[in-house]
C-alpha positions, 0 to 999 in steps of 0.5 A: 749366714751364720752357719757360715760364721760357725764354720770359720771358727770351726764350730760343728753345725747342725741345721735344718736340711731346707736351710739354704746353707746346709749344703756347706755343712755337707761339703764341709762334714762338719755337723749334720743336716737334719732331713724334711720333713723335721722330726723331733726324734731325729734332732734328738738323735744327732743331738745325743750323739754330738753331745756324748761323742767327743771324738765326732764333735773334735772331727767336726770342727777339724773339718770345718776349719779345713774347710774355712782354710781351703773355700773361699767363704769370705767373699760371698757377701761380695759375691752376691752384691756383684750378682744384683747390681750386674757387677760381674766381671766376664 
């Protein structure tokens, strides 16, 4: 949960494509999600680039901020307690 954590601080991410949160840090353009099977090289790659192109990183994190503002991300954790207990409404 903490990709998720990051991007409400607007904080770039990059993560592993088989993490369960990757898909928020697509939704959100705010990092990259490294493809499966993992390759050194291609961490690497996205590292370099993030660290060397401020004006990426700065867009990033804009996104992930807008992203936080506009997703209902702080609800989850209740979200999913709702799902196991059976405490939907509808």
């Amino acid at each position: 949960m903490f990709l998720l954590e990051a991007i409400t601080a607007g904080l770039p991410v990059l993560t592993s494509a088989v993490c369960g949160y990757a898909h928020y840090v697509m939704d959100a353009n705010c990092g990259e999600a490294i493809a499966e099977p993992f390759r050194q090289e291609a961490l690497n790659e996205i590292l370099l680039k993030a660290l060397t192109q401020p004006s990426l990183r700065s867009a990033w994190a804009e996104n992930a901020r807008h992203y936080a503002d506009t997703q209902d991300l702080y609800s989850l954790p209740e979200k999913a307690a709702d799902i196991i207990t059976g405490d939907l409404d509808g």
